[in-house]
C-alpha positions as CSV (number, residue, x, y, z in Angstrom):
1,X,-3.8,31.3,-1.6
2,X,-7.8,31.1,-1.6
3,X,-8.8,28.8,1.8
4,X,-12.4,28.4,-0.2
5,X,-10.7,25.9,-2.6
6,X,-10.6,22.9,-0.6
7,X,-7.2,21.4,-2.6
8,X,-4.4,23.7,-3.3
9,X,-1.2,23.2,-5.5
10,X,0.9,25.9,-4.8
11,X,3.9,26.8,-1.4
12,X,1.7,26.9,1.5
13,X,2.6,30.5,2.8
14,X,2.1,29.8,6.3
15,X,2.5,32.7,8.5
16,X,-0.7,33.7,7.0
17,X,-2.0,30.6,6.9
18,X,-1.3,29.9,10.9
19,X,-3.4,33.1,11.4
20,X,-6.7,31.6,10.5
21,X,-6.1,27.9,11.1
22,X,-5.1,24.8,12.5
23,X,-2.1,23.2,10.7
24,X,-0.8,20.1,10.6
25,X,2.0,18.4,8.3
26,X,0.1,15.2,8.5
27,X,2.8,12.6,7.1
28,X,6.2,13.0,8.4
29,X,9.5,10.6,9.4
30,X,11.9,10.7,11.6
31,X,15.4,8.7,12.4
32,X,13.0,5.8,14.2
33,X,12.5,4.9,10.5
34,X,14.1,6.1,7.7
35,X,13.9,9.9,8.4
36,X,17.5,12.0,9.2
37,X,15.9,14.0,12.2
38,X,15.8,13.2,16.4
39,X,12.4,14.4,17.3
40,X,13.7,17.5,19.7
41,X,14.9,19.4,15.6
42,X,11.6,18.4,14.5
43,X,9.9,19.4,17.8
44,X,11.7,23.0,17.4
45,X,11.1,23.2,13.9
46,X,7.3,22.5,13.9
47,X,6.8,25.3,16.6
48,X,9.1,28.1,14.7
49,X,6.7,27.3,11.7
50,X,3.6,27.2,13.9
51,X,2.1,24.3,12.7
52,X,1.4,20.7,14.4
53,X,2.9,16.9,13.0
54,X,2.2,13.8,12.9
55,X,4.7,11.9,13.0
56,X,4.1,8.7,11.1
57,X,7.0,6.4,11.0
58,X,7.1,3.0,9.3
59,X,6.0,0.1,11.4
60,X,7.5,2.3,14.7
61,X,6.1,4.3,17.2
62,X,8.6,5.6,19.6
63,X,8.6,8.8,17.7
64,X,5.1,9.6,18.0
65,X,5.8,8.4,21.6
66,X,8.4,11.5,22.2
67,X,7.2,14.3,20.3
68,X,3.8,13.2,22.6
69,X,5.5,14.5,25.0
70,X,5.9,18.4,23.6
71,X,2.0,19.5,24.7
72,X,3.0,23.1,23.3
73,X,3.1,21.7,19.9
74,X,-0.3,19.9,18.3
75,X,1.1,16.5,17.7
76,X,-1.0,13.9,15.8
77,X,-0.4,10.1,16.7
78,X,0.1,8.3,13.9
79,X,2.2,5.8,12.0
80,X,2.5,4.6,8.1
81,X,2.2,0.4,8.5
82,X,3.4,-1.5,5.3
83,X,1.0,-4.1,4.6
84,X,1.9,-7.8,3.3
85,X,1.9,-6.3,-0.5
86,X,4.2,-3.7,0.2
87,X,1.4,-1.0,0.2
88,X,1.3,1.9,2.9
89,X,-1.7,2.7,5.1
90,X,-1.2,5.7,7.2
91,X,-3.5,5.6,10.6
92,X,-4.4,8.0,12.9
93,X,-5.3,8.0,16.9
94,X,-6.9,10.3,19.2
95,X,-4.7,9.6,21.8
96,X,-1.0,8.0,21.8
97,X,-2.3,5.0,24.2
98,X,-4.3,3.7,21.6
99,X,-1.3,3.6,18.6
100,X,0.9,1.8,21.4
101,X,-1.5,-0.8,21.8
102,X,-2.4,-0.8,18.2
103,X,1.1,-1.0,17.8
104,X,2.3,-4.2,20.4
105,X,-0.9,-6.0,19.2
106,X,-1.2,-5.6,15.6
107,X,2.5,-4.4,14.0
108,X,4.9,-5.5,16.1
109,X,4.0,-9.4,16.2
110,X,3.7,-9.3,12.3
111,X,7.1,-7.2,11.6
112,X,9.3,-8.4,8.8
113,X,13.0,-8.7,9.3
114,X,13.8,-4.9,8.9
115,X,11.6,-2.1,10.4
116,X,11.0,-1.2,6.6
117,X,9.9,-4.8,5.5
118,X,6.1,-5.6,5.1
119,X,4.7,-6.7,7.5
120,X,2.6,-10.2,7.3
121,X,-1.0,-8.7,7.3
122,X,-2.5,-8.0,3.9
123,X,-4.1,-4.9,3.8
124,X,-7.7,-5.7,5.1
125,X,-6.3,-7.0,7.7
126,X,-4.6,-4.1,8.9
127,X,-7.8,-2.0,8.4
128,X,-9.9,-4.4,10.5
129,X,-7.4,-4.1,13.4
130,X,-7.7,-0.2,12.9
131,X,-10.9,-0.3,13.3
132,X,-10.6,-1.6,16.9
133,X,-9.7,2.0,17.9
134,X,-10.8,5.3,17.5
135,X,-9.1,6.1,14.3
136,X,-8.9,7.7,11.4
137,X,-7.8,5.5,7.9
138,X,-5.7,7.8,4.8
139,X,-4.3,5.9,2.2
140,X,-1.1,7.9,1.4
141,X,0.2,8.5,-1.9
142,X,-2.2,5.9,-3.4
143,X,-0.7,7.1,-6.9
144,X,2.8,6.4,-7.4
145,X,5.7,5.4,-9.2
146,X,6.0,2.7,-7.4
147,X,4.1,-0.3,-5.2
148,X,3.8,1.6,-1.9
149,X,0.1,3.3,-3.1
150,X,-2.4,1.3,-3.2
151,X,-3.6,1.8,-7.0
152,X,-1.2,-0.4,-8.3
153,X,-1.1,-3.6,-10.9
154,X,-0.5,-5.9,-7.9
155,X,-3.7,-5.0,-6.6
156,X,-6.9,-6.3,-9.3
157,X,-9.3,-3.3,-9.7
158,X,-12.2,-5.0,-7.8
159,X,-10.1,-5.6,-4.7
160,X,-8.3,-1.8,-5.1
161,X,-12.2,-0.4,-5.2
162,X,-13.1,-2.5,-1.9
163,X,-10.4,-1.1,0.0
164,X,-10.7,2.6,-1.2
165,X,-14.3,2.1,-0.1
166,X,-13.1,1.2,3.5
167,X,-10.8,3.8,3.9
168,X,-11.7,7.1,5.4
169,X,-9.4,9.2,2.9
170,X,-7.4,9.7,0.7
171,X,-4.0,11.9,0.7
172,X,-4.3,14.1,-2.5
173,X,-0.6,16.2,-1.9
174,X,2.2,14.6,-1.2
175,X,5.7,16.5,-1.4
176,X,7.7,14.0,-1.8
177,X,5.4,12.6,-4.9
178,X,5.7,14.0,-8.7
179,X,3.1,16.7,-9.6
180,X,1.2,14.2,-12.1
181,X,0.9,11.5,-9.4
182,X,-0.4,13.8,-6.9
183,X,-3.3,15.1,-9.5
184,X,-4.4,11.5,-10.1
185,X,-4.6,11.2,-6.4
186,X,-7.1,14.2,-6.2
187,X,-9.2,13.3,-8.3
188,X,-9.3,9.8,-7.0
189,X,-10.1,11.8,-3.8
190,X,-12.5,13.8,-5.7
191,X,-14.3,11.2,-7.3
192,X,-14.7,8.8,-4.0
193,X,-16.4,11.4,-2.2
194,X,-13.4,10.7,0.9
195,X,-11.6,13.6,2.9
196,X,-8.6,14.4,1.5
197,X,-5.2,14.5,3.3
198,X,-1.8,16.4,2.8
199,X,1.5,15.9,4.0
200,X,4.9,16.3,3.2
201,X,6.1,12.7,3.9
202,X,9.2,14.7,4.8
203,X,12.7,12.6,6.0
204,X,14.5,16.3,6.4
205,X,13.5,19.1,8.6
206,X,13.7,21.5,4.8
207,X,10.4,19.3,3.9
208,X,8.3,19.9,7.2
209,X,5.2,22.3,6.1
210,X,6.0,22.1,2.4
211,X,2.3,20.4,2.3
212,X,-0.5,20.4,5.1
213,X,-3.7,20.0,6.3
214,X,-5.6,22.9,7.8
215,X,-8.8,23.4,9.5
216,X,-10.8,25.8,11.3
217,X,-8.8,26.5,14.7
218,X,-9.4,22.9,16.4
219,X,-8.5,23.6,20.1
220,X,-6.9,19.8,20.3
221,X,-6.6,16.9,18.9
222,X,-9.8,15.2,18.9
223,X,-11.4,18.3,17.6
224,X,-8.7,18.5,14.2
225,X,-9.0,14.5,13.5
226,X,-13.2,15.0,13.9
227,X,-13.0,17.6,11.5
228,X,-11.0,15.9,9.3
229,X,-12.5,12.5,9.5
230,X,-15.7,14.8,8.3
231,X,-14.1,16.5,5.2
232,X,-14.1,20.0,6.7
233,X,-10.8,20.6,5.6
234,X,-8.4,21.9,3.2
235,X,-5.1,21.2,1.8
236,X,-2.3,22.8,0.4
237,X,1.0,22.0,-0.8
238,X,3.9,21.5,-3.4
239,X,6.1,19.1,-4.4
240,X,9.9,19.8,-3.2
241,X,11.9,20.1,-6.4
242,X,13.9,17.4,-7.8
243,X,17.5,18.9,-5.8
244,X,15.6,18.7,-2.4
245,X,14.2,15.0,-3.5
246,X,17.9,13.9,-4.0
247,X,19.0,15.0,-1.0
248,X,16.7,13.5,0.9
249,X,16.6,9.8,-0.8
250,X,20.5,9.9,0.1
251,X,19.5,10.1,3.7
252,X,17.1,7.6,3.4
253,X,18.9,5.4,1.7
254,X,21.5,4.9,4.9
255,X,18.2,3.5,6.9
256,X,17.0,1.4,3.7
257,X,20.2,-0.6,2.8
258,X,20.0,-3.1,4.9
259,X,16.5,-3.9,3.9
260,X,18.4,-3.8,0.2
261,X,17.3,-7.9,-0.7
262,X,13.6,-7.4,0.5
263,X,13.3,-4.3,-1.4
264,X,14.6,-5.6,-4.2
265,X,12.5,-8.6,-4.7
266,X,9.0,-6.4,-4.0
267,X,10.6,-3.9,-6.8
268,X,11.2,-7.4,-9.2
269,X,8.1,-8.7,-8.5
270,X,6.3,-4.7,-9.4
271,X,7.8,-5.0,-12.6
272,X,6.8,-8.0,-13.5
273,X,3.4,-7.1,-12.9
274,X,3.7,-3.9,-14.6
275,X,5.1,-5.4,-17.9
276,X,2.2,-8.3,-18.1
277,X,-0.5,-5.4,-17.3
278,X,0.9,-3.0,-20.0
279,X,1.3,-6.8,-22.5
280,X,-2.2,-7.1,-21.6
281,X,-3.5,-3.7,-22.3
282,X,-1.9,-3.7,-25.3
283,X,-3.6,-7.6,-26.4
284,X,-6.6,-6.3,-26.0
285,X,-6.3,-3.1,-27.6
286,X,-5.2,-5.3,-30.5
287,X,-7.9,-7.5,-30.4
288,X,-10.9,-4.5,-29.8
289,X,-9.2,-3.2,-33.1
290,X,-9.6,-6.3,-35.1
291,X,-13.0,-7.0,-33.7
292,X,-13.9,-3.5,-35.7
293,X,-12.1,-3.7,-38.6
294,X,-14.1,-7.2,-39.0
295,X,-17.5,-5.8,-38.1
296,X,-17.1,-2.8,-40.2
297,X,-16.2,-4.9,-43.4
298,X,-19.4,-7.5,-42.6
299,X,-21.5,-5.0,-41.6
């Protein structure tokens, strides 16, 4: 592990890591969305590992609220809102008063029927409501197999650029993603000039750590997010292997079921959009091709 490179795709070793910096796993669920754990196993198992969490449920907050409450352990308030599209935005506070309120004014009123619905605020909505607060703006996993990152078909190009521009990051490692996902997300982070993120968007205590953010040691809160709101960080992480992935989208299926019908539909209407993108990539391949087979004869 070299801490000079600022994006690292290997197993975090951590004890060593720990040594020389602050650590968070900056994306991580627990059983107040669709993750397995109560907040006391994650509590324990972010201080055996020495690192800090965020704890970044879907649409909720009461699990940032309680791990709050654990002041030996560097807890970052945050949660992962799903916007109107079906896209995630995580966001990040500086102190847990400010999520609650961002929370009772700008999530809860606009919840869909299940915690795990969309909400009914596109995307730049949400933004301009985080805004409000001191905050800092990641979009997680922006490339994925599916419509939850924000570089997707259901999103044209020009308004996909606007919002990347608004963010404040972008997360470039996320565990739970596939290696060739994550690498387009680095270099989307790379070539946008944002900070870059890592987490393990973890729903099982074996995924807490497996990818993190680290700085030089921040003595709080306020002095981690600054620094990472400013880029002076690294990351470091790998994706858990396809065994560890199963196991945990069988416990997160139990707190999904019930949102089965809204799921559904977004993943209909995803693959619709897919198919007509991929039809029209491959119309105008055909035409470009035609175009200069007929200018090469008449030339």
């Amino acid at each position: 592990m070299n801490p000079n490179y600022r994006v690292q795709f290997e197993r975090p070793a951590l004890p060593d890591l720990t040594r020389h910096y602050t650590v968070v796993d900056m994306h991580f669920h627990s059983r107040y969305s669709d993750g397995f754990n109560y907040i006391r196993s994650i509590a324990a198992r972010a201080r055996k590992l020495g690192i800090g969490v965020a704890i970044t449920d879907h649409n909720a907050v009461q699990g940032a609220v309680n791990i709050d409450r654990y002041k030996d352990i560097l807890t970052i308030p945050g949660i992962e809102v799903t916007s109107a599209e079906g896209a995630h935005i995580l966001i990040y506070f500086y102190d847990i008063e400010s999520l609650v309120d961002f929370y009772e004014t700008s999530v809860r009123p606009f919840m869909g029927k299940d915690i795990m619905a969309s909400t009914s605020l596109a995307m730049e909505a949400v933004i301009d409501r985080a805004r409000r607060y001191r905050s800092v703006v990641v979009f997680p996993h922006p490339h994925c197999a599916v419509y939850t990152g924000i570089c997707n078909p259901m999103f044209s190009e020009t308004r996909q650029a606007r919002l990347l521009g608004r963010a404040d990051g972008i997360e470039v490692i996320n565990a739970g993603n596939l290696k060739r996902w994550n690498m387009k997300c680095a270099l989307l982070g790379f070539n946008l000039g944002k900070t870059m993120t890592a987490g393990s968007d973890g729903h099982n205590l074996f995924q807490l750590g497996k990818a993190v953010t680290y700085v030089d040691p921040a003595p709080d809160r306020a002095a981690f997010l600054d620094a990472v709101a400013a880029g002076r960080n690294g990351v470091i992480g790998k994706e858990t292997h396809l065994l560890q992935k199963g196991i945990s989208n069988g416990y997160k299926l139990g707190a999904t079921i019930r949102n089965s019908p809204h799921t559904f539909e977004k993943n209909v209407r995803f693959s619709y959009t897919v198919i007509n993108s991929k039809s029209r990539q491959v119309r105008e391949s055909v035409q470009r091709k035609i175009i200069d087979r007929f200018r090469r004869k008449t030339g």
